[in-house]
C-alpha positions as CSV (number, residue, x, y, z in Angstrom):
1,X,37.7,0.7,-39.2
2,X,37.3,-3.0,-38.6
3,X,37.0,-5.0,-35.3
4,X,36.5,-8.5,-34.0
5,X,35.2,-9.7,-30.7
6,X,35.7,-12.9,-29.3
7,X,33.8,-13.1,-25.4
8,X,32.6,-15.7,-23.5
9,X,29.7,-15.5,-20.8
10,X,30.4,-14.4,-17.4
11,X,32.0,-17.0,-14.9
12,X,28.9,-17.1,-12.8
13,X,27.5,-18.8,-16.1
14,X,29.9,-21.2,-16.8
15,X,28.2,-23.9,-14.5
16,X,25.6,-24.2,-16.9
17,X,28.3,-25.0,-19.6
18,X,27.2,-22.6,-22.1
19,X,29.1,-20.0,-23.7
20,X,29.0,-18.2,-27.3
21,X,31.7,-16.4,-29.6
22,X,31.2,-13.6,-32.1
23,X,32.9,-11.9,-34.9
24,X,32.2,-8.6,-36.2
25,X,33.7,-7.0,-39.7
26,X,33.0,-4.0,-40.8
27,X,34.7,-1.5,-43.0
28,X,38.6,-2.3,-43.4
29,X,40.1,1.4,-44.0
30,X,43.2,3.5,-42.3
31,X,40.0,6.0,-41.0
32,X,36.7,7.3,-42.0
33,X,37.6,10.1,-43.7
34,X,36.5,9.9,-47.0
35,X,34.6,7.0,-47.0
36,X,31.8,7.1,-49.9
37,X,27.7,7.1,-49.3
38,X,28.2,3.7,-51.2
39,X,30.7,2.1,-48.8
40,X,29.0,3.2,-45.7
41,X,25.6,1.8,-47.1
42,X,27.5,-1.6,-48.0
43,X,29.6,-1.5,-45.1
44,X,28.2,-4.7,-42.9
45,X,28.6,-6.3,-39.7
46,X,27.3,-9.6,-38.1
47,X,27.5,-12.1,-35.6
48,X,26.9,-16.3,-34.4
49,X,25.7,-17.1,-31.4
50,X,26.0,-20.5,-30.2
51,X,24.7,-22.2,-26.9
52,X,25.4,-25.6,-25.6
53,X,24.8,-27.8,-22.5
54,X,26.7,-30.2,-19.5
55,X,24.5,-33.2,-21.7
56,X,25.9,-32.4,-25.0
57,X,29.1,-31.3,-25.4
58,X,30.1,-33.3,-21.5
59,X,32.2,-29.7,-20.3
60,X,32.3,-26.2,-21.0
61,X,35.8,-26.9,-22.0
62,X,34.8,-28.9,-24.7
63,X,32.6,-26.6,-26.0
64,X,35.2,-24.0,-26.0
65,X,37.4,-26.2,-28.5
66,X,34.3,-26.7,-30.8
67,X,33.7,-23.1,-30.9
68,X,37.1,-21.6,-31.1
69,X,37.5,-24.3,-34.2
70,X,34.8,-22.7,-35.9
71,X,35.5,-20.7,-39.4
72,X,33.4,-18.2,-41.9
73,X,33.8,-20.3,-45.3
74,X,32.0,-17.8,-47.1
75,X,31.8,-14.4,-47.3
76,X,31.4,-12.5,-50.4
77,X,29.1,-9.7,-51.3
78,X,27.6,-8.3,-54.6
79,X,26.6,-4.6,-54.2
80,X,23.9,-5.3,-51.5
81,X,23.5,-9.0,-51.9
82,X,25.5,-10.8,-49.0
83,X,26.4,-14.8,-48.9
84,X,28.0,-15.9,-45.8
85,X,28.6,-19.9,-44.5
86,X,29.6,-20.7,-40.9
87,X,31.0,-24.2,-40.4
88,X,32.3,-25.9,-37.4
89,X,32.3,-29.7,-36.5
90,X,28.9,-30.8,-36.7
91,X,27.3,-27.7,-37.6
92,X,26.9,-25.6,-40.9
93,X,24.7,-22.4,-41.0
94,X,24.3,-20.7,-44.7
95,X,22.6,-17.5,-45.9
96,X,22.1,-15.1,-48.6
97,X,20.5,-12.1,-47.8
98,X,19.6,-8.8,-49.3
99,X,21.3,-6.7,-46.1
100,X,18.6,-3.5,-46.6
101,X,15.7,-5.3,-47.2
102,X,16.3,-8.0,-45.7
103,X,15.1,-10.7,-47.6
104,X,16.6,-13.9,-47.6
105,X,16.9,-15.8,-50.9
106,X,18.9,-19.2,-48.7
107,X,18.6,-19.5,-45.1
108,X,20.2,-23.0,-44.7
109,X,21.1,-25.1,-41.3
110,X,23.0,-28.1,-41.8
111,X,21.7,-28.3,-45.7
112,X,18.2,-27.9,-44.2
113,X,15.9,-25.0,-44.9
114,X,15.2,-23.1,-41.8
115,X,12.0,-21.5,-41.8
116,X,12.1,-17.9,-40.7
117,X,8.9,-15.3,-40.0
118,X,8.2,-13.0,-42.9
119,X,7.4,-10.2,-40.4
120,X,8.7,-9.1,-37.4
121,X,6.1,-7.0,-35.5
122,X,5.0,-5.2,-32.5
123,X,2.5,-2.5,-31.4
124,X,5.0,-0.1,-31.7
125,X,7.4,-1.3,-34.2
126,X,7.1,-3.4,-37.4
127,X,8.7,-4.8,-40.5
128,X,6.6,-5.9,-43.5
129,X,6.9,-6.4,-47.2
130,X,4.1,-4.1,-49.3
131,X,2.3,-3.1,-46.1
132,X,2.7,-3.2,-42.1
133,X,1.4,-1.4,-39.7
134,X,1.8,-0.8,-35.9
135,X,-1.1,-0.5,-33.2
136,X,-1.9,3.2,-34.6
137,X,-0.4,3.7,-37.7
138,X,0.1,1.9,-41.4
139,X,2.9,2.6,-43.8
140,X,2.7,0.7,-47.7
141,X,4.5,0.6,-51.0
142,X,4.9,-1.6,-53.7
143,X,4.4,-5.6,-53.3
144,X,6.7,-7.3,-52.1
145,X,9.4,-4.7,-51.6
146,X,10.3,-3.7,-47.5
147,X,9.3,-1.2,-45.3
148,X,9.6,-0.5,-41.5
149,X,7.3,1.6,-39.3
150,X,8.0,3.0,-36.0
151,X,5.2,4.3,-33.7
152,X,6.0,6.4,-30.4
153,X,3.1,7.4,-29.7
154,X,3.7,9.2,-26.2
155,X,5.8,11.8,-27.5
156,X,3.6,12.1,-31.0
157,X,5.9,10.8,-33.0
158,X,5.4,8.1,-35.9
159,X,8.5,7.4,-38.6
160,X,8.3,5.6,-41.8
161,X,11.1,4.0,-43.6
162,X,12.2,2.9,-47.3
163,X,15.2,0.7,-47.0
164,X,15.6,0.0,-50.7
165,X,18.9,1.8,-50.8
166,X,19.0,1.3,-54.4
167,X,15.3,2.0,-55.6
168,X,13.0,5.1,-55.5
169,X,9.3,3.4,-54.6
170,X,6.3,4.7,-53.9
171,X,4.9,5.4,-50.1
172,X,2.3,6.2,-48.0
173,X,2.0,6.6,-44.3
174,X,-1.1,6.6,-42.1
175,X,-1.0,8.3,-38.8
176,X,-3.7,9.4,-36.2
177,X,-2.1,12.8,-37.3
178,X,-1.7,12.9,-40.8
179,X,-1.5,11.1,-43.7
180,X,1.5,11.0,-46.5
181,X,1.6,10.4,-49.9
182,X,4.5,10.0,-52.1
183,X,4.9,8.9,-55.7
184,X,8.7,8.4,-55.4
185,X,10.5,7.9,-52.1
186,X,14.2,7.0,-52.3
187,X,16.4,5.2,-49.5
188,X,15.3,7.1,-46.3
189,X,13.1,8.1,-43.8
190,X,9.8,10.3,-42.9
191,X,9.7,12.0,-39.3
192,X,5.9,12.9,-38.7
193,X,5.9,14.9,-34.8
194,X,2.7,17.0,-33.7
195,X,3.5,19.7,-31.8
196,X,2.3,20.7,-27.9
197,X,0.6,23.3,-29.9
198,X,-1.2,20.7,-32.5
199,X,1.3,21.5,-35.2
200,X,2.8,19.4,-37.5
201,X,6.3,18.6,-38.1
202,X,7.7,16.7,-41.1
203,X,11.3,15.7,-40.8
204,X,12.3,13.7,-44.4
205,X,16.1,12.5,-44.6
206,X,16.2,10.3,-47.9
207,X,17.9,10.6,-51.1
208,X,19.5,8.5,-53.5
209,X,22.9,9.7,-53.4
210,X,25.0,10.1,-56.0
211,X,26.9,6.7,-56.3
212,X,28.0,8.7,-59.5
213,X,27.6,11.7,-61.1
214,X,24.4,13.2,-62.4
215,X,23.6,16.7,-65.0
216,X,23.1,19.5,-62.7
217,X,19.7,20.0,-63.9
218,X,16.7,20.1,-61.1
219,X,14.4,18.6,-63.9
220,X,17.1,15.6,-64.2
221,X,17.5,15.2,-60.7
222,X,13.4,14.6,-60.2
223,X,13.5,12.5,-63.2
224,X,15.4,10.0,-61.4
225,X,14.4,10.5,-57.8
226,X,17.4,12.0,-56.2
227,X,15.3,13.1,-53.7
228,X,11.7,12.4,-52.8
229,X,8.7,13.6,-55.2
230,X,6.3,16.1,-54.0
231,X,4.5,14.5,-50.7
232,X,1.6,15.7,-50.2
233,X,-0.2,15.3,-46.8
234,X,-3.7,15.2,-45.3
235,X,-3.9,16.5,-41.6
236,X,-6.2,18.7,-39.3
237,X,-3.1,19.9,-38.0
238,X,-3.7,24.2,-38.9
239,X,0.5,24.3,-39.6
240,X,3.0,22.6,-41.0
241,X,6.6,22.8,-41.0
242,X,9.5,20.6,-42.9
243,X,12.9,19.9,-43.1
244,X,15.0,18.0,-46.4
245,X,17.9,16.6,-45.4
246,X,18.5,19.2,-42.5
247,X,17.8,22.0,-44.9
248,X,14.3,24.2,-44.7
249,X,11.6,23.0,-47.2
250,X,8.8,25.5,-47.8
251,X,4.9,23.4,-47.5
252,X,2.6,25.0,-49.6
253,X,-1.4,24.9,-49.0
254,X,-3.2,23.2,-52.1
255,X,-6.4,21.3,-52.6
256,X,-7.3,22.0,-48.3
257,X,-4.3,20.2,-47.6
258,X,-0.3,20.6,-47.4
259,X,2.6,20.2,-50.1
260,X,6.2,19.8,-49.4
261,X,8.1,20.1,-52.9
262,X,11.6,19.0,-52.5
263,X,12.7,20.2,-55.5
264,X,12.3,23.8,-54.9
265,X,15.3,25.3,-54.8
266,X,18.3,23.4,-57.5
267,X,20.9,24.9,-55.5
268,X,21.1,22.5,-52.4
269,X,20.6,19.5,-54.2
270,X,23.6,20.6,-56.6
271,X,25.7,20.7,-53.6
272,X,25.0,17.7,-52.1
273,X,26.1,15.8,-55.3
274,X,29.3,17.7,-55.4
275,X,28.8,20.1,-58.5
């Protein structure tokens, strides 16, 4: 399902002559029924915003022409490799990007490189490459590959994310509750909550689906990080409870600490690939 927006800003704006037009494109399809993990993780979306002023462009109704006269001269894609060029009179924007982990391999305006932060960061949220952390917590994996960390610390709550959709990396997350470890953490996320009752709750939704079909073996499966490798966590917390996927995972005590083995039961994981 594909859409395009074309808006302007609100009349009470227009005496400051500024305006802006987007486009949005997403997936083209008669529905989204059937639609593979593959598309939905390619499937991709974007937008330019432009703003001008009375000194400039002379009207708003100038502006308008430039705008509306604007095209997309490029836009192609190789698995999750994006290049895109914007072009209107006077103007020329050009990327290539990486759209899940966000790195940019061209970021180009007017011919000109355009210098853009490595990290985008705050105390409660943050985007880094190897490590980042947030005012209370730290999340890391290998250098110079992505990772996001959210903090909401009010409700006890910290998540960690992989957005390598196509690798399995290592990762390790540090919060005031407990600490994580995984060897092998595919395309996903790690839910950490403590409880009212100083429990602790792990909530893991990450796999590297299928894009094509594997032996229904668990040992093959683990092999190649279908799913996360054993995480092993580090807490003071007296419980813990977890969840794969939206299925019960079983944590095991081992070495005064906790286990979650997502591997433990074949069955599930045969089903979710379609066997």
């Amino acid at each position: 399902v594909g859409h395009g927006v074309e808006r302007e800003l609100p009349d009470r704006d227009r005496e400051t002559d500024a305006s802006h037009r987007s486009y949005q494109d997403n997936f083209s399809g008669d529905g989204i029924d059937g639609i593979s993990d593959k598309d939905w993780v390619q499937a991709r979306n974007g937008f330019v915003v432009e703003m001008g002023d009375k000194a400039e462009y002379g009207s708003f109704a100038n502006f308008q022409d430039k705008i509306l006269a604007s095209k997309v001269a490029k836009d192609s894609s190789s698995g999750f490799q994006r290049q895109i060029a914007y072009e209107r009179e006077g103007r020329k924007l050009e990327m290539d990007w990486n759209c899940y982990s966000e790195a940019f391999s061209k970021r180009l305006v007017d011919g000109k490189d355009d210098p853009w932060p490595d990290l985008l960061a705050s105390p409660d949220f943050a985007v880094g490459t190897g490590a980042t952390k947030t005012a209370d917590a730290s999340i890391s994996t290998l250098t110079g590959k992505s990772v996001w960390l959210l903090s909401a610390a009010p409700v006890k709550t910290w998540v960690g994310y992989q957005p390598n959709a196509e690798e399995t990396l290592p990762l390790v997350l540090k919060t005031p509750v407990a600490e994580l470890k995984a060897d092998a953490f595919p395309f996903g996320k790690l839910i950490v909550r403590q409880t009212d009752d100083g429990k602790l709750s792990c909530e893991i939704d990450a796999s590297y689906r299928p894009f094509f079909h594997h032996p229904e073996r668990a040992a093959i499966y683990q092999a190649r990080g279908t799913l996360p490798s054993v995480i092993r966590i580090s807490t003071g917390a007296p419980e813990v409870s977890a969840t794969l996927n939206g299925r019960p995972c079983p944590v095991t005590k081992e070495n005064g600490g906790f286990v979650i083995n997502p591997y433990h039961d074949p069955k599930p994981i045969r089903e979710d690939a379609g066997f």
